[in-house]
C-alpha positions in Angstrom: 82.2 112.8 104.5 79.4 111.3 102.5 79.5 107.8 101.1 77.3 105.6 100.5 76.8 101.8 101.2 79.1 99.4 99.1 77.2 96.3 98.1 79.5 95.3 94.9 81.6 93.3 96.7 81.0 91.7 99.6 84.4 91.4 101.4 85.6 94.8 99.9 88.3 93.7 97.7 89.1 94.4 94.4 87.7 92.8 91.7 90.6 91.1 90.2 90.9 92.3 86.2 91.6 89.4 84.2 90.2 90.4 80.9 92.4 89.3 77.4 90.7 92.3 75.3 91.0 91.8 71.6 93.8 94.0 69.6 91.3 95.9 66.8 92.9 98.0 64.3 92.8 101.6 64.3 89.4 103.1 64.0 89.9 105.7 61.5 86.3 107.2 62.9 87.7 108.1 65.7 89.1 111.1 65.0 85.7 112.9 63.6 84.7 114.3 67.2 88.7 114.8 68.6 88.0 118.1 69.0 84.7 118.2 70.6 86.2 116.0 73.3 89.5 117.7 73.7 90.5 117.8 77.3 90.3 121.0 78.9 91.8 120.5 82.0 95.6 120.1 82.9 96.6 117.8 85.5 100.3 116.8 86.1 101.2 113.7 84.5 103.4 112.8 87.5 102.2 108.8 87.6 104.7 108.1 90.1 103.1 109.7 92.8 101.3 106.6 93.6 104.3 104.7 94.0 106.9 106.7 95.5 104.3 108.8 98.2 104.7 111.8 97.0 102.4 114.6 98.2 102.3 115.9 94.3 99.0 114.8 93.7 96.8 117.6 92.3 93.1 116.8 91.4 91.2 119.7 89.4 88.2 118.6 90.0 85.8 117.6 92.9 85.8 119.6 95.9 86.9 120.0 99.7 84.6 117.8 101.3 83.3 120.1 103.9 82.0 123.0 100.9 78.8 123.1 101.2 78.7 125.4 98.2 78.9 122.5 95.2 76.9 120.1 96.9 74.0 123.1 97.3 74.7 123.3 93.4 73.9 119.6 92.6 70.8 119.7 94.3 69.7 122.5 92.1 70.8 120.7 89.3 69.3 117.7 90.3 66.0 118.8 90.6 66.3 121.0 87.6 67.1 117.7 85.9 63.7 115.9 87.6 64.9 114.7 90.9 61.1 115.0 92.8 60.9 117.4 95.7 62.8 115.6 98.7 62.2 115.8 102.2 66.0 115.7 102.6 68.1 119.0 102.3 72.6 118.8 102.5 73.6 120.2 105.4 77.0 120.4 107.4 76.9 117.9 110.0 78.6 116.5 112.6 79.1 112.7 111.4 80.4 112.8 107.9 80.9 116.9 107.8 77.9 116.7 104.9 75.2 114.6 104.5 71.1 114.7 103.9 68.8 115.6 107.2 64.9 115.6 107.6 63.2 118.9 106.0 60.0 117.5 107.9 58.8 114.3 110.2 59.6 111.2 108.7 58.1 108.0 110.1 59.8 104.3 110.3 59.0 102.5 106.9 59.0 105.6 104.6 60.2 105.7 101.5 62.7 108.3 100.6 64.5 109.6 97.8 63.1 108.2 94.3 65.9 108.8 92.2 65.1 108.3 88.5 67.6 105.9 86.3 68.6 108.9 84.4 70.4 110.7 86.8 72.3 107.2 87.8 76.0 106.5 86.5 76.0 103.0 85.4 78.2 100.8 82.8 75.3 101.7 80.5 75.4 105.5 80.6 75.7 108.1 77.8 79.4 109.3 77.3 79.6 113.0 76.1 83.0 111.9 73.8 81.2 108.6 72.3 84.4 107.7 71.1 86.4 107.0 74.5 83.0 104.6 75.5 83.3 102.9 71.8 87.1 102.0 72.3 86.2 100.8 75.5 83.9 98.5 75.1 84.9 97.3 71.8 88.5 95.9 73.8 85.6 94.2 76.7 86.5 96.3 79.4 84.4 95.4 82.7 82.3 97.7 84.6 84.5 99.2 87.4 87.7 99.9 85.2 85.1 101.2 83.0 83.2 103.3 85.5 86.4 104.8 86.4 87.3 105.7 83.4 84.0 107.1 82.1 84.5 109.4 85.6 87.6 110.9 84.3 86.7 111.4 81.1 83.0 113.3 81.9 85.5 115.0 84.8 88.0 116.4 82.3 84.9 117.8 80.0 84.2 120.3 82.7 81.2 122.2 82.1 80.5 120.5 78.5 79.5 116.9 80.5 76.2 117.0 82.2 77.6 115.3 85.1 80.0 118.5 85.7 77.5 119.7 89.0 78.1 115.9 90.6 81.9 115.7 89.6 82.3 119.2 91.4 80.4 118.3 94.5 82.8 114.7 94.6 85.5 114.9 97.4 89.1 116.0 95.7 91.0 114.2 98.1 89.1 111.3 99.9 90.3 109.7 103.3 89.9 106.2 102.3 93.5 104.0 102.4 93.4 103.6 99.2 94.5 107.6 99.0 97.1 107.3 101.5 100.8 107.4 100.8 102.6 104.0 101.4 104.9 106.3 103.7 101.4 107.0 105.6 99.8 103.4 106.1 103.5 102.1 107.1 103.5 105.2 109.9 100.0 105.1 111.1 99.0 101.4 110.7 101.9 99.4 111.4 99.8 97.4 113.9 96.6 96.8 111.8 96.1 94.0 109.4 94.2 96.7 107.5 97.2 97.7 106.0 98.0 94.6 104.0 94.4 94.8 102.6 94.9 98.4 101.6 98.7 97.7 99.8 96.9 94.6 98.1 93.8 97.1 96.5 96.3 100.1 95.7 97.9 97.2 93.9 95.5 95.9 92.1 94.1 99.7 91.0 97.9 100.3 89.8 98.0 97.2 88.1 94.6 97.4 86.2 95.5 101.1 85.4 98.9 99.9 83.7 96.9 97.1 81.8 94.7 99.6 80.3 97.2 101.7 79.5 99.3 98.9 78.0 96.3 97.9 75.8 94.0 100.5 75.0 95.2 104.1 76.4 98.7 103.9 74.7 97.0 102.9 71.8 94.6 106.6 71.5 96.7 108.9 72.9 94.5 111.2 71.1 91.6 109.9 73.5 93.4 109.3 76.7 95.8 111.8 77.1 98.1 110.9 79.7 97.7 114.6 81.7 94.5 113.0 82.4 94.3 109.0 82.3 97.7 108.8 84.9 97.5 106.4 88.2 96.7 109.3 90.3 93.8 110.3 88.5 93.1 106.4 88.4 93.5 106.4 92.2 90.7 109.0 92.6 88.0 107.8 90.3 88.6 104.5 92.3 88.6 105.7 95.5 85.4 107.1 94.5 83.6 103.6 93.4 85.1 101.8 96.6 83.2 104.8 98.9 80.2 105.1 96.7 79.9 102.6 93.9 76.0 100.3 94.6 74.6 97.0 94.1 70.7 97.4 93.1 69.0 93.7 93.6 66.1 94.7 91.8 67.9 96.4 88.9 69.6 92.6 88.2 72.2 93.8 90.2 73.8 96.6 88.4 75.9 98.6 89.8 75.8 102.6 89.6 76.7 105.7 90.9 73.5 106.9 92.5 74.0 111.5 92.7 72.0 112.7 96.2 71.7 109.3 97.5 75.7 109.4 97.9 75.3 111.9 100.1 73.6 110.1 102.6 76.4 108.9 106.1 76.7 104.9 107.6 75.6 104.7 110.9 76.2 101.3 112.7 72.8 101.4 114.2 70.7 100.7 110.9 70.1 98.3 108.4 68.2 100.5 105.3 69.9 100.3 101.7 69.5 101.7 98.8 67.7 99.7 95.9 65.6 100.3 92.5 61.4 100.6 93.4 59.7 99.8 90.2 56.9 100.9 90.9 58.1 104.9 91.0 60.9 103.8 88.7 63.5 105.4 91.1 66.4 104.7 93.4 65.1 104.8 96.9 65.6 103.5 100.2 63.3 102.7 103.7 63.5 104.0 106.8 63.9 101.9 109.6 63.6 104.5 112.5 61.8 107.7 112.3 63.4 111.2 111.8 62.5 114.6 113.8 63.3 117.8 111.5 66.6 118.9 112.0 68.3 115.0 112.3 71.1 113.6 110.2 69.6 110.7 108.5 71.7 107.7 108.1 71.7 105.0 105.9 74.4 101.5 106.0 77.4 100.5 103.9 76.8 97.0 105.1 78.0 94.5 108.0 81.5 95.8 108.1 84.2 96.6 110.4 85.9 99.4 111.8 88.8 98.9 109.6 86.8 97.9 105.9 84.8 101.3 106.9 88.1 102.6 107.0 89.4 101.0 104.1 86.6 102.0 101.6 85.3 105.5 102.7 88.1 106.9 105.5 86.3 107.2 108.5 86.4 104.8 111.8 83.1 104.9 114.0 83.3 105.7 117.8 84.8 103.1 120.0 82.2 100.5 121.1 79.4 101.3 118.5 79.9 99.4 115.1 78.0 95.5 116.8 79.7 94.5 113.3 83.1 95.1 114.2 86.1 93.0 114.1 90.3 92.2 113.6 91.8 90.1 111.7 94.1 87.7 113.3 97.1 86.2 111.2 98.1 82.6 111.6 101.0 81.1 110.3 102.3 77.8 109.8 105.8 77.0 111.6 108.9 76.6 108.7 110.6 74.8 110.9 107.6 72.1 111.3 108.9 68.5 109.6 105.5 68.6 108.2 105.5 72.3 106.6 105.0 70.9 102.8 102.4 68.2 103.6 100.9 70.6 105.7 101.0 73.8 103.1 99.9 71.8 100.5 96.7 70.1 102.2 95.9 74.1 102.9 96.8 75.4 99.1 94.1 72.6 98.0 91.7 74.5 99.5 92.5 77.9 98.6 94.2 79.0 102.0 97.6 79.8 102.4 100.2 81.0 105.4 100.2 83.2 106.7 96.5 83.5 107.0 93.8 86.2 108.3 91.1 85.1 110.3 88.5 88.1 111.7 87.8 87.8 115.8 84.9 89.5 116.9 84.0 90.7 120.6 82.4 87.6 120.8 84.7 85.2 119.7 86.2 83.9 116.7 85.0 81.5 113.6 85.5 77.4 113.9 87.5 77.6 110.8 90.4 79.8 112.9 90.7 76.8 115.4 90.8 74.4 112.8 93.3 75.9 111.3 95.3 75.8 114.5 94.9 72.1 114.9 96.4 72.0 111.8 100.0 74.0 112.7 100.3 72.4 116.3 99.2 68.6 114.8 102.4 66.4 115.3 103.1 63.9 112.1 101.5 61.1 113.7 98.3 62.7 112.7 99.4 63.3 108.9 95.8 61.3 108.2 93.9 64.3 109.6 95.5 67.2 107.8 93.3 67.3 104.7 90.2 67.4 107.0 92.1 70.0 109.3 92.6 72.2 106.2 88.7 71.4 104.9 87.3 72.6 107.6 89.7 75.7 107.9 88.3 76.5 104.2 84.4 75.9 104.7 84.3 75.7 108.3 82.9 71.8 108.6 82.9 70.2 111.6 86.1 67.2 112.1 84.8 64.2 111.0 87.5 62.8 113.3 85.8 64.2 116.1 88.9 65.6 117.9 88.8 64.5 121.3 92.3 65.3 121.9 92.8 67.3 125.4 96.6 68.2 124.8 95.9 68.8 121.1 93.2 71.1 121.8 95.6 73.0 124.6 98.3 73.6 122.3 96.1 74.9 119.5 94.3 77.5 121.9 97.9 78.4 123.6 99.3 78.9 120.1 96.0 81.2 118.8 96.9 83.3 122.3 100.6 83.2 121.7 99.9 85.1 118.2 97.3 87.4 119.6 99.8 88.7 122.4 102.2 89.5 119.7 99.4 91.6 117.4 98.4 93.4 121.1 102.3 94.6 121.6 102.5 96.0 118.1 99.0 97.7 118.7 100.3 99.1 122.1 103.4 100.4 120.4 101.9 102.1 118.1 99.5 103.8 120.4 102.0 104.3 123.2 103.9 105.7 121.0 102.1 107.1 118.5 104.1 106.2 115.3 106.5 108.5 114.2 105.4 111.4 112.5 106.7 111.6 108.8 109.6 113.8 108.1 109.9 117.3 106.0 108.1 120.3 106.1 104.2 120.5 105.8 101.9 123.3 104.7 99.3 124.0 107.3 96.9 121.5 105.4 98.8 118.8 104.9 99.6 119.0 108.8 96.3 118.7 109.6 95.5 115.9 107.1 98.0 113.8 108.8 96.9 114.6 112.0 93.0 113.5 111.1 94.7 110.4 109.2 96.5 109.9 112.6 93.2 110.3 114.9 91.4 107.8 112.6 94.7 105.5 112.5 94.8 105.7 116.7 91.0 105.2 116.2 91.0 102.1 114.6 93.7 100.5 116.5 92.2 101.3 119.7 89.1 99.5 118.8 90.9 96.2 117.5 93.2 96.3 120.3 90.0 96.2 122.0 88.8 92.8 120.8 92.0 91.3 121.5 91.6 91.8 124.8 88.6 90.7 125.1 90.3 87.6 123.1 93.0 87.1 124.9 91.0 86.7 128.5 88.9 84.0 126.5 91.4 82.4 125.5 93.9 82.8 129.1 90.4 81.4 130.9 89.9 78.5 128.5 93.3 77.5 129.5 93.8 77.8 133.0 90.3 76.2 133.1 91.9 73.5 131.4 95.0 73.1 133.0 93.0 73.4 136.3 91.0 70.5 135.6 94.3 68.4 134.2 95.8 69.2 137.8 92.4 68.1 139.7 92.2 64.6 137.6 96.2 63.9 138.6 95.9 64.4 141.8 92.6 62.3 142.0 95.0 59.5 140.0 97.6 60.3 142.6 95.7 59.9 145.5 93.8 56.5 144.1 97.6 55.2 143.4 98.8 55.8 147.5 95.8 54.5 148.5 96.4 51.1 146.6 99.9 51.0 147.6 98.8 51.0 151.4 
């Protein structure tokens, strides 16, 4: 599957949508090019799809993701349309099922691509039905709801938008979680914190699709015909930002839809991105290694893990291979703790909250995590340290108080491995196990879209599984380590103590 790097936002969460767009009166111009821009496409209007997990939804447009066929189109029509001779052809490959190889040699440091600004999606591009763009922006809407909707509408114009060749050659039913039933993330990834972040973007998409409707779509029916504009449509064009939407530094950061360049896979084991050469005035990007004809070439979607790869553009790399991978850990603070108010609030003032995700990498895990840890085992004698505990578990600053505290320090380790041998036996259930398999009757392709949403579930959850482990031992050494040296200094005491008594 081809996707390409995400640099809009950082952590990979939804931009929250808190925009109070202005009520304008009817524009009675509106209705001079109605026709021009009628719809000509059905879809089915069944919004509640999204909600309920219904397998209902039915995109017209796009593509499977393994034709070969559209994508073979777009490159004609992209260099019909002055894309400049590549050295890159599509090709069916083994990472990604599509994605760009070398036509000829291409050394380390070479610049490929040059994609010129007019066959780039951004905020600022030319809508074939001027009216749907003019209604938009006059109510303020920001770029990604308005990316998304500027998709659907050049998507529901067919062949009379000029970006008909790219929407064809887009994936009709992408893998990322953000196109997965709620039945499906509660089956596969019951285990994975991953989960929580994918309910909290579907969400937020749901949410901003209902605010737009409530302000502006309801509003033009005329213009946004609900057949169209409907939260499963919404759910597509999104899922098609999150997995291809880029950050261009040197284009003041805009961000854009970049056709060609999309089609480009992650691989783990490079650094390259895409950005704007002014120079050639076209999207471009270096290599870092050199490529022998034949080879896949590979760009990255960034420092991410296994399960924000997942998240965004619905693929997990092999086991062992992503150096940026990680899990998220979730602490919570004890209810039952005399101190649970003082404590919550000294963590609310700085923007944290309980329960609370912290990510553990192979090689350990960050100094706000054990902060935060002082903070739930601290006893209410030490109600003077708790706004510094939950400082430093917000910005990661060192304890002023210098913590020097043996037995403070033992129960905050024994209570981080306490919670990660819980999240390992829900990850070992699951896998053991293999979650249960939804119930009903499946054509032959939805069976085997649950059982590749399965392999990449099992995927996933093997490799965070993984770093638990490797968290866990830490932490069971740290301790007996400790404990060990606690035994050594008593008996030293103990045998000082006879010694006197003789």
């Amino acid at each position: 599957m081809a996707q390409i790097f995400c640099r809009v936002l950082g952590s990979a969460q939804f931009p929250q949508v808190s925009w109070p767009p202005p009520r304008p009166a009817a524009d009675s111009s509106s209705s001079a090019h109605v026709v021009r821009c009628r719809i000509r496409c059905s879809v089915s209007a069944t919004s509640s799809n999204a909600l309920t997990g219904s397998e209902a939804r039915v995109i017209p447009w796009g593509c499977e993701i393994e034709s070969l066929e559209s994508a073979s189109a777009l490159q004609r029509w992209l260099s019909a349309s002055g894309l400049p001779p590549q050295k890159l052809e599509i090709q069916r490959v083994d990472v990604g099922e599509r994605g760009l190889v070398a036509l000829n040699n291409i050394r380390k440091g070479e610049k490929l691509l040059f994609v010129p600004p007019s066959l780039v999606i951004t905020a600022d591009s030319e809508w074939s039905c001027p009216e749907v763009g003019n209604v938009l922006k006059k109510n303020s809407v920001p770029d990604w709801p308005l990316l998304a909707t500027y998709l659907l509408s050049e998507a529901s114009l067919m062949s009379s938008s000029r970006w008909n060749r790219y929407i064809s050659a887009l994936p009709r039913q992408p893998y990322s979680l953000l196109y997965w039933t709620p039945s499906e993330l509660d089956t596969y990834l019951v285990a994975s914190q991953i989960r929580a972040r994918a309910i909290e973007r579907i969400t937020n998409v749901i949410g901003t699709y209902n605010d737009l409707k409530l302000r502006i779509f309801s509003k033009h029916p005329e213009l946004f015909p609900e057949e169209v504009f409907n939260i499963d449509s919404f759910l597509w064009s999104f899922g098609i930002l999150f997995s291809r939407l880029v950050r261009l530094p040197s284009m003041n950061g805009k961000v854009a839809l970049v056709p060609w360049a999309d089609m480009l896979n992650h691989s783990p084991q490079v650094e390259t991105f895409l950005d704007y050469d002014k120079s050639s005035q076209g999207i471009f990007f270096m290599t870092d290694q050199s490529y022998q004809p034949g080879e896949q070439v590979f760009i990255s979607y960034g420092k991410k893990s296994n399960g924000e790869l997942l998240l965004s553009y619905g693929f997990v790399p092999k086991e062992g291979t992503n150096p940026n991978d990680s899990v998220e850990l979730s602490l919570s603070l004890n209810k039952s703790d005399k101190c649970y108010k003082e404590k919550l609030e000294a963590l609310r003032k700085h923007g944290l909250s309980t329960p609370q995700r912290f990510p553990l990498q192979i090689t350990g895990w960050p100094v706000e995590m054990m902060a935060y840890s002082y903070l739930v085992v601290s006893p209410s004698n030490m109600s003077q340290h708790f706004e510094e505990m939950a400082a430093a578990s917000s910005n990661g600053t060192a304890l002023k108080m210098g913590i020097k505290n043996p037995e403070l320090e033992e129960k905050a380790l024994q209570f981080i491995l306490d919670c990660c041998e819980s999240s390992i036996s829900k990850y070992s259930k699951f896998l053991e196990g293999g979650g249960t398999p939804d119930s009903g009757t499946f054509s032959a392709k939805q069976a085997n879209r649950k059982s590749l949403l399965k392999k990449m579930a099992t995927d996933l959850c093997t490799s965070e599984r993984r770093i638990l482990y490797r968290t866990q031992y830490i932490l069971r050494r740290r301790l007996r380590d400790m404990r060990s040296g606690e035994l050594r200094a008593l008996t030293l005491f103990n045998g000082f103590r006879k010694l006197f008594k003789q």
